[in-house]
C-alpha positions as CSV (number, residue, x, y, z in Angstrom):
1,X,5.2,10.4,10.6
2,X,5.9,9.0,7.2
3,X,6.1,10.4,4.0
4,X,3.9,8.4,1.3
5,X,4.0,9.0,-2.4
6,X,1.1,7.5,-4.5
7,X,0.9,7.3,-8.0
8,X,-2.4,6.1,-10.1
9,X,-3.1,4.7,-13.7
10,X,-6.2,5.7,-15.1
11,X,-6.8,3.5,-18.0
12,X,-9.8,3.2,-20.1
13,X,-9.7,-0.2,-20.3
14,X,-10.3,-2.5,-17.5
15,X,-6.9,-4.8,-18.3
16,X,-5.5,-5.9,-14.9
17,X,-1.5,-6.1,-15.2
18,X,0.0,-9.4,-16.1
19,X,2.2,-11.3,-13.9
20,X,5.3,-10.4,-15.7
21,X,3.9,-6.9,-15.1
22,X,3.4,-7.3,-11.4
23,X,6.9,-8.7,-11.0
24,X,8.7,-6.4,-12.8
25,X,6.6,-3.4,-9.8
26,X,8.0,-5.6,-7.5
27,X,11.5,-6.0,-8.5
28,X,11.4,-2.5,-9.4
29,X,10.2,-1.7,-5.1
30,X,12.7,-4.2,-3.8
31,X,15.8,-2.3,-4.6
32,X,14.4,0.8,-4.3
33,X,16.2,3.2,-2.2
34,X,15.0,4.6,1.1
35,X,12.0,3.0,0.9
36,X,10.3,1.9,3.8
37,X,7.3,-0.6,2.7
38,X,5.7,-1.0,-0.9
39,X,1.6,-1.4,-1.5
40,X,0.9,-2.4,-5.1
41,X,-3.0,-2.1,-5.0
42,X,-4.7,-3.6,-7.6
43,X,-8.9,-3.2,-8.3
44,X,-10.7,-6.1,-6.1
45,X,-14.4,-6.2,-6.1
46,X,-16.3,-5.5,-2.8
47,X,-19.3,-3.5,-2.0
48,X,-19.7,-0.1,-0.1
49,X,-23.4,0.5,0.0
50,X,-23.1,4.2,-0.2
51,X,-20.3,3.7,-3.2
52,X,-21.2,1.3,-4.8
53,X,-20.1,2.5,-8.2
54,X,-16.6,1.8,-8.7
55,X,-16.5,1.0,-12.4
56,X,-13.6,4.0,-12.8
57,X,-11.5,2.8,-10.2
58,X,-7.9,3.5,-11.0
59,X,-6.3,0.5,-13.2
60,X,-3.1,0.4,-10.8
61,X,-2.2,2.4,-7.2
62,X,1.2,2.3,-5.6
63,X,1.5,3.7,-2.3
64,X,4.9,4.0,-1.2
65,X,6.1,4.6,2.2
66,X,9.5,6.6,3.1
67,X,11.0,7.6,6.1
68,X,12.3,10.9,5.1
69,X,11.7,13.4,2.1
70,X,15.2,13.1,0.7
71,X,14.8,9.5,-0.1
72,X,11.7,10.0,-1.9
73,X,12.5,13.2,-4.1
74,X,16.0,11.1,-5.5
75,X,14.2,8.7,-6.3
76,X,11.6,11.2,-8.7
77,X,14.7,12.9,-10.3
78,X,14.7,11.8,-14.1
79,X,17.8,9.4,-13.6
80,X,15.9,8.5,-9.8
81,X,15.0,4.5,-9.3
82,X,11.4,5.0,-9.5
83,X,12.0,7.0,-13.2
84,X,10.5,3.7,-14.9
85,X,7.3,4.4,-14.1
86,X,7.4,7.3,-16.5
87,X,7.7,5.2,-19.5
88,X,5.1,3.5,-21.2
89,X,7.5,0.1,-21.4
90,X,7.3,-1.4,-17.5
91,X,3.8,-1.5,-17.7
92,X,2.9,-2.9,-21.5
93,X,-1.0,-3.0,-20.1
94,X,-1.5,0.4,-19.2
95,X,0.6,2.1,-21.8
96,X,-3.1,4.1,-22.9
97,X,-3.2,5.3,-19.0
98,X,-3.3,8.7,-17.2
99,X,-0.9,8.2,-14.7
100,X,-0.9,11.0,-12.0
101,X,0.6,11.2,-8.1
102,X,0.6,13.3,-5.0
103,X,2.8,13.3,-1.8
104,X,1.4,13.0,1.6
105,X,2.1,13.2,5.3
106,X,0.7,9.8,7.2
107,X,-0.8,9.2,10.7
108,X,-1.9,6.5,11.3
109,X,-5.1,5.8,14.4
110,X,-4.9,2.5,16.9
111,X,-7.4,-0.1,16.0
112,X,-8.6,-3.0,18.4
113,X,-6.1,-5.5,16.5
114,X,-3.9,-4.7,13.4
115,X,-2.9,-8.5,13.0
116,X,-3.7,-8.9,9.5
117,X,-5.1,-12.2,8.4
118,X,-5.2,-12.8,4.7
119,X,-5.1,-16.3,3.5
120,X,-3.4,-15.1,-0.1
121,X,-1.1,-12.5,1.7
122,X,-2.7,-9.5,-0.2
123,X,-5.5,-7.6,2.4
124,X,-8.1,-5.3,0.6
125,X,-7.6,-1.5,1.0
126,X,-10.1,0.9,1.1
127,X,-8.7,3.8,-0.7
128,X,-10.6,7.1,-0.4
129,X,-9.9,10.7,-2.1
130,X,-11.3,13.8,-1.6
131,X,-9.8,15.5,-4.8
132,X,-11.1,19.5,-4.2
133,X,-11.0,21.9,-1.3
134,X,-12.9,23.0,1.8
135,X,-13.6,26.7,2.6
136,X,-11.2,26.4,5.6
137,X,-9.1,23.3,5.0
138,X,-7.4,23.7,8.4
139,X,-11.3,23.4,10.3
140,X,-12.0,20.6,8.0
141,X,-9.0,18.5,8.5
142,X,-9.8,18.9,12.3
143,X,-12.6,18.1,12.2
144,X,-12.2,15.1,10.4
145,X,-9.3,13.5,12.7
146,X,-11.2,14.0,15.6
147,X,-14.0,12.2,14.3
148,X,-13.7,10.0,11.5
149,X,-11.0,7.7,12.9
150,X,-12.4,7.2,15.9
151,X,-15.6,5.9,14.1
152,X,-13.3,3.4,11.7
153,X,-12.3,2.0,14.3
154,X,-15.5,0.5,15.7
155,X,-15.6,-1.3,12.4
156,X,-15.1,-5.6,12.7
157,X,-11.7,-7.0,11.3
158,X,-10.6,-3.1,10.8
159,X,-6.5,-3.8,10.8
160,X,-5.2,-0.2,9.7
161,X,-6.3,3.4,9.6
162,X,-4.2,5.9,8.1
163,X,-5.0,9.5,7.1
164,X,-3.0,11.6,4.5
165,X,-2.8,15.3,4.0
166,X,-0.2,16.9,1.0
167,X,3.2,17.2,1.5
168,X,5.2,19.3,-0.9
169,X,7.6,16.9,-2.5
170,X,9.6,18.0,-5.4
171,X,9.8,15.9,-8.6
172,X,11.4,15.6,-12.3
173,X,9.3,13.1,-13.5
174,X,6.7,14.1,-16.1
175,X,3.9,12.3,-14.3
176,X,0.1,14.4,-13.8
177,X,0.2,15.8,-10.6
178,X,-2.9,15.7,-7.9
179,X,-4.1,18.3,-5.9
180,X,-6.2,15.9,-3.8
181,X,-6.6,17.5,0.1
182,X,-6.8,14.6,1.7
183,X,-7.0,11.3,1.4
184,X,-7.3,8.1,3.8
185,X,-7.0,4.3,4.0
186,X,-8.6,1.4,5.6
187,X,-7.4,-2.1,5.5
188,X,-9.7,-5.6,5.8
189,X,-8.3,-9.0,5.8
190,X,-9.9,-9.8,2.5
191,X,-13.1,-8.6,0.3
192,X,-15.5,-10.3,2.2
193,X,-14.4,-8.9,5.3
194,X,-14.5,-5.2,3.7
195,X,-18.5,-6.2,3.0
196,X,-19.0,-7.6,6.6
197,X,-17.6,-4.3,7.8
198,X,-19.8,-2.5,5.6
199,X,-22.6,-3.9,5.9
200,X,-22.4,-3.2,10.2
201,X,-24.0,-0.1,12.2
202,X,-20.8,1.6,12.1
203,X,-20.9,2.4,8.3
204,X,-24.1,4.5,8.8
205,X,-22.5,6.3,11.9
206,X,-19.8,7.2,9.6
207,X,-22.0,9.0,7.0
208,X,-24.0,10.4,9.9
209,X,-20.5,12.3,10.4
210,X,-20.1,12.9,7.0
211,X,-23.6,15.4,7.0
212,X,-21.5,17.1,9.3
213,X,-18.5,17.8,7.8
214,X,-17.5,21.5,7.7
215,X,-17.9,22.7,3.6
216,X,-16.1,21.3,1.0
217,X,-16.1,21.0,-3.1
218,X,-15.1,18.3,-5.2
219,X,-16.7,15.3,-3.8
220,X,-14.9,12.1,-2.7
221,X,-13.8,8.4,-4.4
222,X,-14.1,5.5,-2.8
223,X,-12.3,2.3,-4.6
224,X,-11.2,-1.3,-3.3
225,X,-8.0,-2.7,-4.1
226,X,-6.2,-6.2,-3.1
227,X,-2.9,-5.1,-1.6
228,X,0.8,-6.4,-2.5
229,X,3.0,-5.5,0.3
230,X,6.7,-5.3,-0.6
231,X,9.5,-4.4,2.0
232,X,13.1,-4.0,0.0
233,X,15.6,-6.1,0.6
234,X,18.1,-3.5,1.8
């Protein structure tokens, strides 16, 4: 089980970053510390027909996967590798931004075949939040992983599930923090394979589970985002 950090810009604009902006994220992720893999997600446009309002996606999303807790928390200390993204400088486009971020335990559920096909290299995510609370957050998650994944995985070209409760990660940086209870990813080859998926049986079996989730408040985001995948170089 990894330990994934993921910090969000909020921006009222819609400015996508630069590519002086994305390769600075990336030089940034390939030296950084204990880190395991990088995903810069950045908005794509594809079409969930029960969310199909994603016109406040997040301006920027890095989910970053580390082995252990240690690792991560250096690198959040104010003098910590991943202290850039605190300043308004790395990132000239989204200097107006909210940025915010939560820790969280990964597992990740089998899918038929996880071989990624992407003719540009960057796979769409499926990024979903559920930002409140459930009267009995222990039931809920149970529920959930008992059901939900199992259903994601019936969808065509599906290549990753992964499922995200907090973790308690302690950091310096003067960043927003979440308080999200969950959250969950699912990756497509591309946009138009997201749609296909969408757009099958499955995605009606999986608000057919939804009705039955045990209570909750808060609600639930749903956003698309082509993925950047960086591994570090040591």
């Amino acid at each position: 089980m990894s330990i994934s950090w993921f910090c969000q810009w909020q921006a009222p604009s819609d400015a996508g970053l630069g590519p002086a902006s994305q390769q600075a994220l990336v030089s940034l992720l390939e030296r950084c510390p204990g880190l395991s893999k990088g995903h810069i997600l950045m908005p794509a446009s594809a079409h969930d027909p029960y969310y199909a309002d994603i016109s406040d996606s997040p301006r920027l999303v890095l989910h970053l996967e580390f082995g252990e807790i240690l690792a991560l928390e250096r690198c959040l200390k104010l003098d910590g590798h991943l202290a850039p993204l605190a300043r308004g400088d790395l990132l000239p486009e989204l200097t107006d931004a909210v940025v915010s971020h939560q820790a969280f335990l990964g597992r990740q559920y089998p899918v038929p075949d996880a071989r990624l096909d992407a003719a540009n290299g960057r796979p769409l995510t499926y990024l979903v939040e559920y930002p409140g609370t459930a009267a009995d957050q222990n039931a809920w998650h149970a529920f959930y992983v008992s059901h939900h994944p199992q259903i994601m995985a019936k969808f065509p070209g599906i290549r990753r599930i992964e499922i995200f409760t907090p973790a308690v990660v302690i950091s310096e940086l003067p960043l927003v923090a979440r308080t999200a209870m969950q959250r969950n990813i699912t990756v497509f080859d591309s946009a138009d394979a997201m749609n296909a998926a969408m757009l099958s049986p499955v995605r009606d079996e999986m608000r057919r589970d939804f009705m039955n989730f045990p209570p909750f408040e808060g609600g639930n985001t749903h956003y698309p985002f082509h993925t950047l995948t960086v591994v570090p170089s040591s």
